[in-house]
N, C-alpha and C positions, 0 to 999 in steps of 0.2 A: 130298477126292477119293480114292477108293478104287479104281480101275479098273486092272485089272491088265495088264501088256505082254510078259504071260510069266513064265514059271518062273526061267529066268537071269536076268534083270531084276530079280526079286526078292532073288534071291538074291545079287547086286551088291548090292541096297538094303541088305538085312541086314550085309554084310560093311561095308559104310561107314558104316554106325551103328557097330556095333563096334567099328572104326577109331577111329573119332573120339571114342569113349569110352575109347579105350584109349591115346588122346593121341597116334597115329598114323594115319598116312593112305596107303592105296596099294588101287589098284584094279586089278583084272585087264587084262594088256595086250590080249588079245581076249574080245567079248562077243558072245556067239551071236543071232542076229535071232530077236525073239520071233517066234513063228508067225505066220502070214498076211499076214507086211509086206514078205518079202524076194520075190523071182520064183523062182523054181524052179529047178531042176537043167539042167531041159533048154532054157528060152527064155539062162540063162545060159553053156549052151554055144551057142549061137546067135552069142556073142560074138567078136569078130576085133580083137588088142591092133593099135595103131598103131606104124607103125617108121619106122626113120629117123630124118629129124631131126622129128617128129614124133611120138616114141615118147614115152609116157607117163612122166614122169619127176616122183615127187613126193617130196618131202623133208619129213625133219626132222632137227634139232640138223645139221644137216650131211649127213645119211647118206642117199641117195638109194633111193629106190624103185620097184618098176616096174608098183605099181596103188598108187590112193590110200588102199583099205585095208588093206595095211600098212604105210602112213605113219602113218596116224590111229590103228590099232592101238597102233603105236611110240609115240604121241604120250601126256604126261601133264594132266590138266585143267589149261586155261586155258592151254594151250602152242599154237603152229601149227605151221602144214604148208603150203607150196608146192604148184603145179603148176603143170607144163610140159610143153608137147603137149599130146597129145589122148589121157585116159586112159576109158577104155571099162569101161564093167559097171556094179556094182553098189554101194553103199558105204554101213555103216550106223555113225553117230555116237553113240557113249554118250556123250559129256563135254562140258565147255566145251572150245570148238575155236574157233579162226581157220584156212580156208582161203582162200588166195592164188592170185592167177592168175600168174606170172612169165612174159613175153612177150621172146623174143627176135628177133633177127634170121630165125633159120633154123627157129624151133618153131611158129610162128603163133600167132592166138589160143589162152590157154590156157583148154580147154573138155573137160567132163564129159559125157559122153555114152552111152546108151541103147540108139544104134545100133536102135534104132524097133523091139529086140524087148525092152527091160528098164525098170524104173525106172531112177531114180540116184541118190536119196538119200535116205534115213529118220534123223528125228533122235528118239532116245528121249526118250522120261520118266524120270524117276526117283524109285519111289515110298518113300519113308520110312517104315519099316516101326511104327508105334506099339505097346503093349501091346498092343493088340487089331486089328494090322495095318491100322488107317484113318487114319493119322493123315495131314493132308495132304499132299499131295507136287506137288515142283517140276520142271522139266522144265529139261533143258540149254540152255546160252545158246553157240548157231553163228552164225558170221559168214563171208556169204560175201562176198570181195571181187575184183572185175575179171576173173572168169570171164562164158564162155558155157558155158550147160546146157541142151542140145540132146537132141533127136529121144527122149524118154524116155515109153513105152509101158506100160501096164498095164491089167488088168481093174478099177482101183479110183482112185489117183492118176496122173497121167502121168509127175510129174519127181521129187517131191518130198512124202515125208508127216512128219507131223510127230501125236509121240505125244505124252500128256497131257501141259501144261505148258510144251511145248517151247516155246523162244524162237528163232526167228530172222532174222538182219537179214540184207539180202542188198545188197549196195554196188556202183554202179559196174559190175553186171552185165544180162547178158543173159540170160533165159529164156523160149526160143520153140520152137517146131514141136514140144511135147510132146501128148499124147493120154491121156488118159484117161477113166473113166466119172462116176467121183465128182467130181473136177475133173480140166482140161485141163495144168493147170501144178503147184501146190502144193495138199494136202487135208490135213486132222488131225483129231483126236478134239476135244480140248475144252480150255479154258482155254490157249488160245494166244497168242501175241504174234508176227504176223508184220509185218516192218518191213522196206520198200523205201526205200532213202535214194541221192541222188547223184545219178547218169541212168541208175539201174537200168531196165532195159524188160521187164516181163512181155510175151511179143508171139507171135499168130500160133500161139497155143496151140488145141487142139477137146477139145470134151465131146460124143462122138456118141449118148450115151444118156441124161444128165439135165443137170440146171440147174448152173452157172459152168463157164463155160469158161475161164476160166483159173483163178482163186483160191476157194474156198471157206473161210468164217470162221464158226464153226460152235460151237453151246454155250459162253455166255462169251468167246468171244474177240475179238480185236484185230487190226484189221491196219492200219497207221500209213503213210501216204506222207507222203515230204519230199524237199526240191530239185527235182531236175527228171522225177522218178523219175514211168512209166508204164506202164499197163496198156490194151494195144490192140491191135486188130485180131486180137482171138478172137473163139469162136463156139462155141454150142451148136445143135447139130441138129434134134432135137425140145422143145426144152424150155427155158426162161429162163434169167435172168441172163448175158446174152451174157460180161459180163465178171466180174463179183462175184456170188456165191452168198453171200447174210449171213441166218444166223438162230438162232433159240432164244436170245435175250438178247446179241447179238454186236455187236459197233461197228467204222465203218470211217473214221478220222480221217484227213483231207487237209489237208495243209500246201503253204506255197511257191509252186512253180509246178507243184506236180503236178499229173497228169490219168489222166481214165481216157478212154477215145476210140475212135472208129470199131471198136466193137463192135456182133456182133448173137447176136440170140435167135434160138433154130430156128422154123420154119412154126407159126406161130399160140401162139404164145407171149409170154410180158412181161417187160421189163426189159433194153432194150437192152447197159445198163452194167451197172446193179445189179439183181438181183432181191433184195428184203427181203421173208422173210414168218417166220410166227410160229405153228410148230405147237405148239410148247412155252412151258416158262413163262419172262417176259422178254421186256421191249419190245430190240428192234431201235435204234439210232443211227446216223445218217451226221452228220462234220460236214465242211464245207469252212471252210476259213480261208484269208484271207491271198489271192491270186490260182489258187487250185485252182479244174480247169474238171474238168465231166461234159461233151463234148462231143461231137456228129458220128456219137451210137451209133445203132441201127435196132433194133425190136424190131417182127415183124410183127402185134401185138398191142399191148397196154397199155404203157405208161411207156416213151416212147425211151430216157430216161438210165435213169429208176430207177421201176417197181412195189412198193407198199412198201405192208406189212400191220402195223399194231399195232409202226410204226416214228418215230422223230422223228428230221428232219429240221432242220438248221441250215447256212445259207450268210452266213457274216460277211463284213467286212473287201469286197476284192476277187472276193469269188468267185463263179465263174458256172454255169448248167447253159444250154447253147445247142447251136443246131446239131444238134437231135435230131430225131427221126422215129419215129411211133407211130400205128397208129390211133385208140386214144384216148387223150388225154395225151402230146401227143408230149414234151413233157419228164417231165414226173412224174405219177404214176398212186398216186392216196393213195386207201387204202380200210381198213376195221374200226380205227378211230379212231388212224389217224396224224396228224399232223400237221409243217406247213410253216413253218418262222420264217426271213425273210430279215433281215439287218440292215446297217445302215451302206450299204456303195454296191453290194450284192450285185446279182446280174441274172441271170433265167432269157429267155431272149431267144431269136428268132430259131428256133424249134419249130415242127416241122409235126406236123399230126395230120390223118390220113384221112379221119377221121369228126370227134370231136369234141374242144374242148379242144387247145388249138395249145399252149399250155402248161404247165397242170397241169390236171386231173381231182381231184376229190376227192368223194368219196363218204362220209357217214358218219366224217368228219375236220376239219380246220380248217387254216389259212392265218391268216397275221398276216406284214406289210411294214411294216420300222419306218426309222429314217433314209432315206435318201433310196434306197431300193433301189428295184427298178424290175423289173413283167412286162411284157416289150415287143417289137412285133415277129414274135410269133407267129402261125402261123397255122392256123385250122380248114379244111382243103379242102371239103367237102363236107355239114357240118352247124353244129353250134354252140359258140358260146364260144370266143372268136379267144384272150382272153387267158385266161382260165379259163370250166371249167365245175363248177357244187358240186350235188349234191343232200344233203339230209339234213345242212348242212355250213356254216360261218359261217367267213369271209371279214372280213378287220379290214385297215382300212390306216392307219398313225397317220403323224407327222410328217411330212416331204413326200415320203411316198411314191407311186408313179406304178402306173398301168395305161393304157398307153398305146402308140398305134399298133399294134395288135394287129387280124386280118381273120377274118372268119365269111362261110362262103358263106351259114349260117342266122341263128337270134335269137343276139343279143348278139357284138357284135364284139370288146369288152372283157370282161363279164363275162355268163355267162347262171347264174340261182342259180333252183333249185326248190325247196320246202320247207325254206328255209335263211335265212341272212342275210348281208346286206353290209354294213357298218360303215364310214363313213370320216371318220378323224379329224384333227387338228389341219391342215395345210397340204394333207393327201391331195387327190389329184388322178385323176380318169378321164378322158383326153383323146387325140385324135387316132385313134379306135378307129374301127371302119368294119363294118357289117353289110350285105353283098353284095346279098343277095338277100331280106331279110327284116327283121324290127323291131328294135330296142335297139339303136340304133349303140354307145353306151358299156356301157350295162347294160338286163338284160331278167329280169324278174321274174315267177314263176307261179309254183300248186301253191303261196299261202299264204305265200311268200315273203317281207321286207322288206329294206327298205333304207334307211337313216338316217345323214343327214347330219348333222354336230357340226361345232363351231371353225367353220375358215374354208376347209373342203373344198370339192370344185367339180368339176362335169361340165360338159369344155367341148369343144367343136371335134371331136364326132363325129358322123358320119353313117349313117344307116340307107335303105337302098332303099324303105322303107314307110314302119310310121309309127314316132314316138319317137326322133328324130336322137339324143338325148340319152339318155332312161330312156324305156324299155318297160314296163308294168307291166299286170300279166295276172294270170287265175287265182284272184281272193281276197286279191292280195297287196296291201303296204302299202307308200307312199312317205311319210316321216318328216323333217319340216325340223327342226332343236332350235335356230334363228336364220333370217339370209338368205342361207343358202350359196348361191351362185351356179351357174344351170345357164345358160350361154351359149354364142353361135357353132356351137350345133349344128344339124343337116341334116336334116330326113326328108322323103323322097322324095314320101309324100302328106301325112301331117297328124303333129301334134306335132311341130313341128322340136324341142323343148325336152324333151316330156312325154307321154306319151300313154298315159291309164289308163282301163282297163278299165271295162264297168259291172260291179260287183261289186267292183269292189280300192276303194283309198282311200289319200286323202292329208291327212296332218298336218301343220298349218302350213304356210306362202305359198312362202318361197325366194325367191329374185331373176331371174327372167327377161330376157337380154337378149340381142339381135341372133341369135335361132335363125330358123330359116325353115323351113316360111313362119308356121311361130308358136309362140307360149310352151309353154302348159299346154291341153291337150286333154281332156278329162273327159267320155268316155262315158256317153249316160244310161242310163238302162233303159227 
């Protein structure tokens, strides 16, 4: 990493190598804000310190002060600093640092604050200068603990930027009503690690002019949720990722019982929670673990929870995406070959979409449900694919995995695939799916499509308003028995209760029809 933070930055680099070759160690007690990070002369006279018992009071070794940077000035790496009250303005971190929130009786919460004409905090990089000034460089490790960091304004981050490398963890705190354009909350250059732990709340933050409203994770970087820690109720105005902005090779790991939540995207726009896309080089990662939810976010466009380009997606263990809202994809919106892996008792559940795909969309991508995970419950208002919709895109479900009770006002209640496939394996199941107003209660095939049953899979107990209670199958496409998978107990309104194929499509091997109504296998002639 070669990316420079300024002239004194460097010049700290140099001197700390030389330090350290010289078998000692000491760094300048104040460091100048490289250019374009800090606010200005005149938004920081804007600023009004807090008095009383309220008066900004930050410490170190003892010795009190009456802005926190010159605490943190005072302060030696890997040492902390205190505060109490409510200290106002601007404050930039060169070193490993811990700050503290200290709450008393008469100070209130202890909170950092921007006073909605400043930033509030930039944490450097620090580049290590090699023979030929490249050699790579690490960025500072900040901790912030049991503060709020409030109303922080800017043309670029709102609260918080963080330059190459930096690291930091934010504990136990609150960060809301910040604005900015780059992100709403926290922004940084590249090879970052930011980490939300405890009942941290990013919250209540805006992006009035581009994509994340609160958090943006950006070239190689990280940003880690654990405990109870959350991201909610921001918003971007014109443009995506209500609440996560992730790309150019960036990952965003969910632990615990984190969440990210009731966020939105601006007017026609995608990614309720997360927008993933990939203008540069580097796939994209989200994973959820353990009981982490995407839930209750809006996007007036693509993907409620998350839109995601040349991204892979993984939901383990407990974890869910539900309660979202999208016109198409109201949970996940997969396109230029992302893909989907649920595992163990994972669930995307309980999604609405406008138009199409109640709970994922994928286009040009793939899906794979492995242990007993579950798409369920979603719903398409208006067009099709209750539980998914695929074009260009193949759909796999192994062990006893489920698609089921999912609603379409059009084709396929459970699943609708176009030039794609669906795959279901060992115990897999498509059941209790319902097509409103149209054919494929469980699944509906066109546009060359197939669908192939293995093991001891089975479409059972759904209904469609026409024909195909069961499978739909249209277009050229192909229905595939590899044994007697069972399609039973399903509904269509006029013919195939079980099956109903096209003239033109085709079906391999028998399958076991039973108790569909008003009948099995329907087979259009020509």
């Amino acid at each position: 990493m070669s990316t420079s933070i300024g002239a004194r930055s460097r010049r700290l680099a140099v001197a700390l190598g030389a330090a350290l070759i010289a078998g000692s160690f000491a760094i300048p007690a104040a460091a100048a804000v490289p250019r374009g990070v800090g606010p200005s002369a005149a938004d920081l006279a804007k600023i009004v310190p807090a008095s009383g018992a309220k008066a900004c009071v930050a410490r170190h070794d003892g010795v009190a002060y009456s802005t926190l940077q010159a605490a943190v000035d005072a302060a030696e790496p890997g040492e902390g600093v205190t505060v109490q009250g409510t200290c106002a303005g601007f404050t930039f971190v060169d070193k490993d640092l811990t700050i503290r929130g200290v709450q008393t009786a008469t100070s209130g919460k202890p909170t950092l604050t921007g006073q909605r004409a400043v930033p509030i905090l930039a944490v450097a990089g620090l580049l290590l200068a090699g023979p030929k000034g490249d050699a790579p460089g690490y960025g500072h490790k900040v901790t912030l603990r049991g503060l709020h960091i409030v109303d922080g304004v800017s043309s670029s981050y709102g609260a918080i930027t963080l330059l190459d490398g930096a690291h930091l963890t934010v504990v136990d705190s609150v960060i809301a009503r910040n604005r900015g354009t780059a992100a709403g909350a926290i922004q940084g250059t590249q090879d970052l690690i930011i980490e939300l732990r405890g009942s941290t709340e990013v919250r209540k933050n805006r992006n009035p002019d581009s994509n994340g409203g609160a958090i943006e994770v950006t070239n190689g970087s990280l940003l880690i949720m654990r405990g109870t820690s959350s991201i909610h109720h921001n918003q971007t105005r014109d443009s995506g990722g209500g609440g996560v902005l992730l790309y150019c090779g960036s990952s965003v790991e969910m632990h615990d019982d984190s969440s990210i939540h009731n966020n939105r995207a601006g007017d026609s726009d995608d990614g309720g929670g997360i927008e993933s896309y990939e203008p540069c080089d580097g796939r994209n990662q989200i994973v959820l673990n353990d009981r982490a939810s995407i839930h209750s976010n809006f996007a007036t466009d693509d993907g409620g929870a998350i839109e995601a380009c040349e991204t892979d997606i993984f939901l383990n263990d407990d974890a869910s995406i539900h309660s979202n809202t999208g016109e198409q994809g109201g949970g996940v919106y997969l396109d230029c070959g992302s893909t989907l892996t649920l595992e163990d008792r994972a669930r995307i559940t309980d999604n609405v979409a406008g138009e199409d795909a109640g709970g994922v969309y994928t286009e040009g991508s793939s899906v794979a449900l492995r242990g007993s995970s579950r798409i369920s419950g979603n719903r398409a208002v208006s067009e099709d694919g209750g539980g998914l919709e695929g074009f260009n895109s193949s759909i796999t479900l192994f062990d006893s995995a489920r698609i089921s009770g999912n609603r379409a006002a059009g084709y396929g209640g459970g699943i609708s695939i176009g030039d794609g496939s669906v795959t279901l394996n060992g115990n897999a199941r498509v059941t209790g799916n319902r097509s409103v107003g149209e054919n494929g209660g469980g699944v509906v095939l066109y546009f060359n499509a197939t669908l192939t049953l293995n093991d001891s899979s089975s479409v059972t107990a759904n209904r469609a308003a026409m024909n195909g209670g069961g499978i739909g199958v249209y277009g050229s496409s192909t229905l595939t028995f590899n044994g007697s998978q069972l399609i039973s107990n399903n509904v269509a309104g006029m013919a195939g209760g079980g099956a109903w194929v096209e003239c033109g499509s085709a079906v391999n091997g028998t399958g076991t029809y039973t108790g569909n109504t008003p009948d099995g296998l329907v087979l259009e002639f020509c």
